[in-house]
MMTF fields as JSON, N, C-alpha, C and O atoms, coordinates in Angstrom:
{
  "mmtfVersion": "1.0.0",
  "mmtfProducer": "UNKNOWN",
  "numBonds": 491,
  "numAtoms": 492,
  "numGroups": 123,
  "numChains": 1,
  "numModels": 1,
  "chainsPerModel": [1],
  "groupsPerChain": [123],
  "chainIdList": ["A"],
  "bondAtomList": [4, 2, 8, 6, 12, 10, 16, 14, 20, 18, 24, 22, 28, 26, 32, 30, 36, 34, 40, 38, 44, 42, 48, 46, 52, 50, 56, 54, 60, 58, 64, 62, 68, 66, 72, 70, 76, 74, 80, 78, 84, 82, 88, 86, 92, 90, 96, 94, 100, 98, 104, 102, 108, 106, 112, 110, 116, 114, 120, 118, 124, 122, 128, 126, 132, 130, 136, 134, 140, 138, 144, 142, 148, 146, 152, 150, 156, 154, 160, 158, 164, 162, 168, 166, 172, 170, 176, 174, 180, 178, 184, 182, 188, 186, 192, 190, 196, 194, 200, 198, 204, 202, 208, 206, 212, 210, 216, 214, 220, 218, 224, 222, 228, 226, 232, 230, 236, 234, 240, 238, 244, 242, 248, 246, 252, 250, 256, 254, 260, 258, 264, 262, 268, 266, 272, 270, 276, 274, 280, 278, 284, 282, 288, 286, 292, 290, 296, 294, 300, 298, 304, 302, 308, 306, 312, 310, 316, 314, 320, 318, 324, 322, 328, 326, 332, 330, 336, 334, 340, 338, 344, 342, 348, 346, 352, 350, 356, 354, 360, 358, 364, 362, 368, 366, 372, 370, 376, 374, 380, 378, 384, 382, 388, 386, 392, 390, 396, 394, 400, 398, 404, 402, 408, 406, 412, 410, 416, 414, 420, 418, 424, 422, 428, 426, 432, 430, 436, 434, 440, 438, 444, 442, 448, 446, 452, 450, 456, 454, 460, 458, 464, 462, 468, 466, 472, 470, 476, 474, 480, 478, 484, 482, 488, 486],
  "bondOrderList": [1, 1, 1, 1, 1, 1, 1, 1, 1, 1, 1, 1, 1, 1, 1, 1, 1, 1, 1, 1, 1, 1, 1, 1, 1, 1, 1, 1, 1, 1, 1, 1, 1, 1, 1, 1, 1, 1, 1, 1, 1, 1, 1, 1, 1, 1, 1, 1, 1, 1, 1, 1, 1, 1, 1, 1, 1, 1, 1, 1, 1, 1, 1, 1, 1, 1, 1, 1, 1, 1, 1, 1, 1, 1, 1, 1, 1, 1, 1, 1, 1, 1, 1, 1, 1, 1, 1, 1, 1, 1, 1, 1, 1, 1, 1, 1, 1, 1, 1, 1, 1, 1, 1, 1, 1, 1, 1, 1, 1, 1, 1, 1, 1, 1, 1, 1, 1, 1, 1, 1, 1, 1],
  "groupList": [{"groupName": "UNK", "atomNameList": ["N", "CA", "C", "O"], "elementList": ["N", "C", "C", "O"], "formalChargeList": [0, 0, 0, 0], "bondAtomList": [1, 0, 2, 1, 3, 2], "bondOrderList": [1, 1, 2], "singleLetterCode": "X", "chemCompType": "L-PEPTIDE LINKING"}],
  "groupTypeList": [0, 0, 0, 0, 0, 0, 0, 0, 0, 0, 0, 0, 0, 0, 0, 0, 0, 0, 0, 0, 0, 0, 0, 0, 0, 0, 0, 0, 0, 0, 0, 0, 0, 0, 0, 0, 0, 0, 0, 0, 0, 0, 0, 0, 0, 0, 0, 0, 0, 0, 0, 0, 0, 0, 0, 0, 0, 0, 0, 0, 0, 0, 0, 0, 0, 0, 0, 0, 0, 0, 0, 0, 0, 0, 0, 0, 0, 0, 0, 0, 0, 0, 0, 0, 0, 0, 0, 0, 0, 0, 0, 0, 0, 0, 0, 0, 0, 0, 0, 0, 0, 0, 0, 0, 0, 0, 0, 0, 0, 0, 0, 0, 0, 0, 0, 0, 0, 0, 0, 0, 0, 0, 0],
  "groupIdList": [1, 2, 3, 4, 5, 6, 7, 8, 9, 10, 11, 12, 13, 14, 15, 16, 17, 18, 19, 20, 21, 22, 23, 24, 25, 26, 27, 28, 29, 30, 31, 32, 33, 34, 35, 36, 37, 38, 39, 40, 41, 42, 43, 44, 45, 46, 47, 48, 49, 50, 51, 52, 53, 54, 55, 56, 57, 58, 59, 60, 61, 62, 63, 64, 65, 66, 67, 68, 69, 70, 71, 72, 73, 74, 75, 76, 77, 78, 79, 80, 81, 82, 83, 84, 85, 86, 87, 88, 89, 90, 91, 92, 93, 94, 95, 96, 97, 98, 99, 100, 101, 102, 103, 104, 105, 106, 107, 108, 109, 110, 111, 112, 113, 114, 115, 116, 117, 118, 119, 120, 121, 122, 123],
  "secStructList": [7, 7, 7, 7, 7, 1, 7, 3, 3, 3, 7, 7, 2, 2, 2, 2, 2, 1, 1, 1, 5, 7, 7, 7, 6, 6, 6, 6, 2, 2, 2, 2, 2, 2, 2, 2, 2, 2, 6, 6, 6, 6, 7, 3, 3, 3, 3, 3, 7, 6, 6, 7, 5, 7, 7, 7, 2, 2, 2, 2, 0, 0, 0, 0, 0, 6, 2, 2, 2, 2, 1, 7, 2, 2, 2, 2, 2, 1, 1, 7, 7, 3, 3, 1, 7, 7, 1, 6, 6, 2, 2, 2, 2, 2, 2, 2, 2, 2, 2, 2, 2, 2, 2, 2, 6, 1, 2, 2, 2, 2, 2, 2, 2, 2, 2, 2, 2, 2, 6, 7, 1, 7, 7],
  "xCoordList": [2.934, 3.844, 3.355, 2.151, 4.399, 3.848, 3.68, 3.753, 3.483, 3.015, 4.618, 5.371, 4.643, 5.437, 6.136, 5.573, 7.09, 7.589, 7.16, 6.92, 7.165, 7.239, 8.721, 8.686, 9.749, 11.156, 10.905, 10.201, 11.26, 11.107, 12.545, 13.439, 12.742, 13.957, 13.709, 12.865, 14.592, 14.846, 15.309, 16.206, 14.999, 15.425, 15.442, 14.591, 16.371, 16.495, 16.256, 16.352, 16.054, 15.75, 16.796, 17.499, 17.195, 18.551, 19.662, 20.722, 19.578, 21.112, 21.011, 21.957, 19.424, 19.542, 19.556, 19.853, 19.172, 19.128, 20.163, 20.228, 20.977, 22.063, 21.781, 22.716, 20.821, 20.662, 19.694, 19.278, 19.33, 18.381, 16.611, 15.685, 16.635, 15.96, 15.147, 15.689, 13.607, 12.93, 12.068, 11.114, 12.46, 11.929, 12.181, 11.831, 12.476, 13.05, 12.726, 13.346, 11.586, 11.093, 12.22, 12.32, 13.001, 14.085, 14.786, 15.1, 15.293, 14.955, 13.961, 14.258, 13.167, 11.721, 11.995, 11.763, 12.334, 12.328, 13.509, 13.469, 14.357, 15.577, 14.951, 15.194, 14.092, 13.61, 12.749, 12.755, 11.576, 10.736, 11.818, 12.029, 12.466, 13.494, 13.597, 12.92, 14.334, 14.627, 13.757, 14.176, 12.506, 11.163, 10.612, 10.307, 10.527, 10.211, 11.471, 11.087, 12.318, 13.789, 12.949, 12.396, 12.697, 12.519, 11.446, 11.399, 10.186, 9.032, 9.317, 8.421, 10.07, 10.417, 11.386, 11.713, 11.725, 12.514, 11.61, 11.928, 10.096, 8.8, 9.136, 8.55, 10.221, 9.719, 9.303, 9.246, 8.992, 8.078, 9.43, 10.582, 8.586, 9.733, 9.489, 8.441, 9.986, 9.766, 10.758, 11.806, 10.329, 10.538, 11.018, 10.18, 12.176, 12.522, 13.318, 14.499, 12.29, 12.581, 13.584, 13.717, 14.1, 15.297, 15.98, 16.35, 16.211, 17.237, 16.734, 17.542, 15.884, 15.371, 14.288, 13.739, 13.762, 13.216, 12.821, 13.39, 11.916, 11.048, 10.619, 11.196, 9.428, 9.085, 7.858, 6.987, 8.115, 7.281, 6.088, 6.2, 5.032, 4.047, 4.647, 4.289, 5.589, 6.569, 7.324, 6.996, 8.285, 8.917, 8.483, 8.956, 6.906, 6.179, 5.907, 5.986, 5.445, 4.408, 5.394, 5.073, 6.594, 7.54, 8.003, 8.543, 7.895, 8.206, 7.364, 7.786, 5.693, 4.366, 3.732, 3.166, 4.026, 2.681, 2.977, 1.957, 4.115, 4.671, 4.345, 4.027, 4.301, 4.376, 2.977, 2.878, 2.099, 0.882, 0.352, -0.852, 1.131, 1.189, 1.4, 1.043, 2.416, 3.386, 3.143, 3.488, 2.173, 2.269, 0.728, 0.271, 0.25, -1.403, -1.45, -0.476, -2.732, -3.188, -2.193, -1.211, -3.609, -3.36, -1.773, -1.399, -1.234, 0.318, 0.955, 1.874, 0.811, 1.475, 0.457, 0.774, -0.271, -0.988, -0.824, -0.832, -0.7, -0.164, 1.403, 1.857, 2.309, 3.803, 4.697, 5.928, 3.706, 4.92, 4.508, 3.308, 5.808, 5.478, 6.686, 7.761, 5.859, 6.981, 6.784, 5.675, 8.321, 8.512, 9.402, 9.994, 9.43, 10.474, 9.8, 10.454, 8.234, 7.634, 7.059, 6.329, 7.494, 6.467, 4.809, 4.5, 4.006, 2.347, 2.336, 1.348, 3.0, 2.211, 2.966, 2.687, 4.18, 4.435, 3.542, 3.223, 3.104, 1.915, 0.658, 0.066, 0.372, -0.519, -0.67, -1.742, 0.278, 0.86, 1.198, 1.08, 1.747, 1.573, 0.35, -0.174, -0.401, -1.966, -2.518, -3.017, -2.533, -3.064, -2.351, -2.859, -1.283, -0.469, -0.976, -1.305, -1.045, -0.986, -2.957, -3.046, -3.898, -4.809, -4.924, -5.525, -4.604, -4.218, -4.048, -4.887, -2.758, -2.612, -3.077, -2.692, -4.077, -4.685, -5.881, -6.182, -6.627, -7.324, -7.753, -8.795, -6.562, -5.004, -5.365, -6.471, -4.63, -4.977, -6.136, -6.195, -6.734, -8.452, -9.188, -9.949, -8.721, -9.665, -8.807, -9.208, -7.096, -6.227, -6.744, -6.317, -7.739, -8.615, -9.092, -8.812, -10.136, -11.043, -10.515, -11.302, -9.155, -8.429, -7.465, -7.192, -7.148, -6.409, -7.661, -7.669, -8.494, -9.171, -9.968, -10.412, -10.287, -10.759, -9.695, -9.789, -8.834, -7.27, -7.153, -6.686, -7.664, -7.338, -8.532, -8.355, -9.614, -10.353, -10.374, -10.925, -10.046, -9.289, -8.747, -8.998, -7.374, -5.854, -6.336, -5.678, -7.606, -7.406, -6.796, -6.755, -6.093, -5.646, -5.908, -6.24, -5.526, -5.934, -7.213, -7.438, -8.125, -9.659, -10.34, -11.533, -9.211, -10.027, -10.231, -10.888],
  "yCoordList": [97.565, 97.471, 96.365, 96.244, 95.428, 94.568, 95.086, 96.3, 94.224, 94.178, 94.562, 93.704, 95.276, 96.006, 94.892, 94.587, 94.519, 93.637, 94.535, 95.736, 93.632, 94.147, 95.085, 95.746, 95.156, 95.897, 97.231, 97.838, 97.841, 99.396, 99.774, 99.302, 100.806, 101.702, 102.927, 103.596, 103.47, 104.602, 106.185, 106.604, 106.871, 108.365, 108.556, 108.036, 109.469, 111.184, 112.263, 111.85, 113.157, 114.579, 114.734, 114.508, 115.198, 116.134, 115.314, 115.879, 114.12, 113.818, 114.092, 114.519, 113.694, 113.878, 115.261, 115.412, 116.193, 117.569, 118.642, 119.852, 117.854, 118.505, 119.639, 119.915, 120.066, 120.909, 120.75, 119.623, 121.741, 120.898, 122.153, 122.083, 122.979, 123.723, 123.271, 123.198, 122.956, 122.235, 123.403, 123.77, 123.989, 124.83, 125.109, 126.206, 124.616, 124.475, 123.788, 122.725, 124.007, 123.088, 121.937, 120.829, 122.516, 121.627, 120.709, 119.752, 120.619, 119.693, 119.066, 118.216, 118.908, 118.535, 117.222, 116.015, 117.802, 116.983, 115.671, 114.548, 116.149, 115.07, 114.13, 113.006, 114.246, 113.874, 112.658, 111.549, 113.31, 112.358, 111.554, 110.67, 111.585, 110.82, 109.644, 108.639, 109.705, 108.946, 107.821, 106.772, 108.366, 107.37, 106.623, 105.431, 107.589, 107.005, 105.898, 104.73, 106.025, 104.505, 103.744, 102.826, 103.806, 102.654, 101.715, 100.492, 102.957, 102.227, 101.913, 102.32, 101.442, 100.737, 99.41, 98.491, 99.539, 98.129, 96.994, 95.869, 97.76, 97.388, 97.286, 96.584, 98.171, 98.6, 99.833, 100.967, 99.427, 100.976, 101.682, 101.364, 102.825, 104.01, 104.545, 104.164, 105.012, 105.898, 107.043, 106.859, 108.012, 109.357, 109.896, 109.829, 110.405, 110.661, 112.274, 112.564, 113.063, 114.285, 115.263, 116.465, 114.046, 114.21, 115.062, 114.993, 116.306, 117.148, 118.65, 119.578, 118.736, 119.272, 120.291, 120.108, 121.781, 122.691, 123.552, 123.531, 124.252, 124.805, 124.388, 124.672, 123.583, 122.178, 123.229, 123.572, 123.604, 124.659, 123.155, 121.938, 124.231, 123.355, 123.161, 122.174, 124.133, 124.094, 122.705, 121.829, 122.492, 121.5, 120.347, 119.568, 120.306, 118.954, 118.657, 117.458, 119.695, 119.344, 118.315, 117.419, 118.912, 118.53, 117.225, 116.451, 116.822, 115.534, 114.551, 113.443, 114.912, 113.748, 114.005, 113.169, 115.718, 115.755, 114.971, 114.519, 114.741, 113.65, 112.431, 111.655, 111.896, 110.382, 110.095, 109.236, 110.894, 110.44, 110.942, 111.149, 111.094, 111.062, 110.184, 109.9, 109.441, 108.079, 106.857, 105.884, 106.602, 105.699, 105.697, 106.66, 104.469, 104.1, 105.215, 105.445, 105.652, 106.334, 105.212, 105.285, 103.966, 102.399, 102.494, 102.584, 102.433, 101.97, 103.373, 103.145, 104.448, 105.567, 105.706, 106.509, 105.195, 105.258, 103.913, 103.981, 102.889, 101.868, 101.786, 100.791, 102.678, 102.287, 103.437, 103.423, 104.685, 105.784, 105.905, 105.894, 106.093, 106.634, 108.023, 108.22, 108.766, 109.761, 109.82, 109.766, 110.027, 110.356, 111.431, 112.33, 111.297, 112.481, 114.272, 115.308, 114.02, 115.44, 116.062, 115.446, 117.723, 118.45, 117.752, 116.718, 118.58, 118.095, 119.575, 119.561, 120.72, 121.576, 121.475, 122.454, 120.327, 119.879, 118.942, 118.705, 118.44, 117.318, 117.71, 117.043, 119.151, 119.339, 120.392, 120.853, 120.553, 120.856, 119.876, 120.102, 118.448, 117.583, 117.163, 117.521, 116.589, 116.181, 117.101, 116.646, 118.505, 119.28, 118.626, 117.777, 119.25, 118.404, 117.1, 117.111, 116.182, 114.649, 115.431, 115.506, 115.774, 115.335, 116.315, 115.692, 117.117, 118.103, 117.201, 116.646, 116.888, 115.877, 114.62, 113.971, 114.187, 112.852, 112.933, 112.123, 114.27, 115.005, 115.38, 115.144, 116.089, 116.188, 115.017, 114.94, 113.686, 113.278, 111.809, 111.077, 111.876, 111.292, 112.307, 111.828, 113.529, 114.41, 114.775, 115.58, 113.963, 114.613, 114.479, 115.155, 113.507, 114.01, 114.792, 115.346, 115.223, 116.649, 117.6, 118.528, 118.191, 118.837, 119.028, 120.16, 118.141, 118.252, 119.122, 120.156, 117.965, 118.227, 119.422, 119.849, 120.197, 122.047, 122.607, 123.775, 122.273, 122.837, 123.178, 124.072, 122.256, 122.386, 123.311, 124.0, 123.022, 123.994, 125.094, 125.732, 125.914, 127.154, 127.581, 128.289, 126.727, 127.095, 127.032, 127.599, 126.23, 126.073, 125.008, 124.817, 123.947, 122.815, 122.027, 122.541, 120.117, 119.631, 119.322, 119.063, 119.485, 119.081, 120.476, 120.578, 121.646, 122.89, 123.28, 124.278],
  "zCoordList": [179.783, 180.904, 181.823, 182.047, 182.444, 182.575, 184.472, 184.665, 185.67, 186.626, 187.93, 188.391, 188.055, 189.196, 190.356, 191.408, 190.044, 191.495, 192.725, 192.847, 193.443, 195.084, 195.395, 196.433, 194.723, 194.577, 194.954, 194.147, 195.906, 196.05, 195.91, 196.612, 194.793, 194.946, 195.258, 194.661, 196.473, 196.958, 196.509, 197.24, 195.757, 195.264, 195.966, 196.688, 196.547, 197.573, 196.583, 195.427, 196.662, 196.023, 195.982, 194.997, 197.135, 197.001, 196.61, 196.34, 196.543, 195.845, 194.14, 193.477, 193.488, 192.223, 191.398, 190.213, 192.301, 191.731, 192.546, 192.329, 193.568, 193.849, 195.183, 195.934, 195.321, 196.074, 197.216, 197.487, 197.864, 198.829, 198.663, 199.471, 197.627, 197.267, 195.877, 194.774, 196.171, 195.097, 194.722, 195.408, 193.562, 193.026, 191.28, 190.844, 190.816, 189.65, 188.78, 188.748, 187.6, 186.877, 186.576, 187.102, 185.608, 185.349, 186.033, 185.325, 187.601, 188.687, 188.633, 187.794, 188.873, 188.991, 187.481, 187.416, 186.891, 185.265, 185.487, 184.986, 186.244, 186.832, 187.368, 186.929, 188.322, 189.358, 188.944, 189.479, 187.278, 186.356, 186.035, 186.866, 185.216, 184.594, 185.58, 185.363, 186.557, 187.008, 187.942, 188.433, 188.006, 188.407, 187.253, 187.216, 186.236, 184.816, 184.648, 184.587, 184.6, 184.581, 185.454, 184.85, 186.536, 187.606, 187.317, 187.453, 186.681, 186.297, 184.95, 184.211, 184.468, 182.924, 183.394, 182.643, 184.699, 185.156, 185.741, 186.127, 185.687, 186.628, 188.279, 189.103, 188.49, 190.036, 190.769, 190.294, 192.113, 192.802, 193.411, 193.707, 193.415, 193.607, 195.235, 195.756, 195.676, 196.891, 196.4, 195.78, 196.719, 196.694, 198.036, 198.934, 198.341, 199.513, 199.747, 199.557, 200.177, 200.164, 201.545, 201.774, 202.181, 203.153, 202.456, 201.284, 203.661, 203.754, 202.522, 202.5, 201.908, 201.34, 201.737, 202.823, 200.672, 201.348, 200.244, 199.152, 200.514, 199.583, 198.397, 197.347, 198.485, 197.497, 197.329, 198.129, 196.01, 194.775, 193.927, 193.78, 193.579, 192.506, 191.005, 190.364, 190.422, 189.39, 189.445, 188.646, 190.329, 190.948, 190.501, 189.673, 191.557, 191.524, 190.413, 190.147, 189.226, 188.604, 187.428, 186.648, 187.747, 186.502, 187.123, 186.332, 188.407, 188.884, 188.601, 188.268, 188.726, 188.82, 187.361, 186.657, 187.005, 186.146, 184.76, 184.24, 184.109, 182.732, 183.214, 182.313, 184.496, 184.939, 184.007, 183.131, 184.368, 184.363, 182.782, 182.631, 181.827, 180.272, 179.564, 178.42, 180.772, 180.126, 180.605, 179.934, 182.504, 182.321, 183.382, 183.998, 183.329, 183.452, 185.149, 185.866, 185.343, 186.6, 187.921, 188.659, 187.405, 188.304, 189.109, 190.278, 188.015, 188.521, 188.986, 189.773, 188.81, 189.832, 191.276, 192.154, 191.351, 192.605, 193.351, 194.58, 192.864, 193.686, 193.695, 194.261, 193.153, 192.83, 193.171, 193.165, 193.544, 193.751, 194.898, 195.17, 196.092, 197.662, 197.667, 197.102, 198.592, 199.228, 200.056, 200.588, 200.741, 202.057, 202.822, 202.224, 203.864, 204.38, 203.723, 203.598, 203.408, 203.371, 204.537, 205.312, 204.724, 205.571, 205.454, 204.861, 206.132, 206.306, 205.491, 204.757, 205.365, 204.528, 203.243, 202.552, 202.393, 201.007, 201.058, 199.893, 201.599, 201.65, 200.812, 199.963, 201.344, 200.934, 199.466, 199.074, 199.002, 197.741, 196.771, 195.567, 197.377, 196.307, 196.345, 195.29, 197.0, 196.583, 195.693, 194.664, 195.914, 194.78, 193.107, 192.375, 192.947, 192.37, 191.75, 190.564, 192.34, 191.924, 191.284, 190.059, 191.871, 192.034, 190.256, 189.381, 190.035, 188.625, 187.961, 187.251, 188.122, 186.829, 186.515, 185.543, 187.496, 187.568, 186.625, 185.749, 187.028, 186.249, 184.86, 184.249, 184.502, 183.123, 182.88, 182.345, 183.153, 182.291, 181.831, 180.843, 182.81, 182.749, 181.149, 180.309, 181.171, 180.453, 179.312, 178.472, 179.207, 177.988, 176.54, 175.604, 176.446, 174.901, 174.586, 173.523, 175.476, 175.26, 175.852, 175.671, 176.821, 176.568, 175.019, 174.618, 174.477, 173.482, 172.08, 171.413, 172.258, 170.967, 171.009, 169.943, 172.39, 172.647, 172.503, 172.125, 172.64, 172.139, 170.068, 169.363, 169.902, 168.913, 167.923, 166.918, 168.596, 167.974, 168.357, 167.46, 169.354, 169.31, 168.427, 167.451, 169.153, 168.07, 166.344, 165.471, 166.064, 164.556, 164.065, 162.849, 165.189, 165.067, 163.513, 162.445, 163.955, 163.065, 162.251, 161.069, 163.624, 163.285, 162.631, 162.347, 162.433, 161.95, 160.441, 160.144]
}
């Protein structure tokens, strides 16, 4: 992927998931989609959670936690902003972001203790 224009496009929450209640994995998945488009046009996103209310870790996780499967740490930390959040969704997405940042720094040796459990491929 190449290097992110300076271009910021604007999401609202509530216009893409219709409602003004963020609780809903499947929302949350609308929400990826459509940041994931932006960052394939190579521009930054802002996230704009105007008019919106009860912003769940379900929600988030399905909004940030795929970003960071699909595309480098680097570029969702210099390229995604939100705004228009409470100070206590604030502090639900940092948990959030900081999980899946986590996730996936460690998605090898999560996968591959996964698999020796389960009996996987390596079993």
């Amino acid at each position: 992927m190449g290097i992110l224009t300076e271009e910021l496009t604007k999401l609202i929450v509530a216009d893409i998931i219709g409602i003004e209640c963020c609780v809903a994995a499947c929302d949350g998945h609308k929400v990826h989609d459509r940041i994931a488009a932006v960052f394939n046009e190579n521009r930054k996103v802002e996230i704009s959670f105007a008019g919106t209310s009860d912003i769940t870790p379900a929600f988030l996780n399905s909004v940030v936690g795929q970003l960071y499967e699909t595309f480098p740490i680097e570029l969702i930390e210099s390229s995604l902003f939100f705004t228009d959040i409470s100070e206590e969704d604030k502090i639900i997405l940092k948990r959030v972001l900081e999980r899946a940042k986590t996730y996936s720094e460690n998605a090898y040796s999560c996968k591959k203790a996964l698999n020796d459990v389960l009996g996987g491929e390596d079993a």
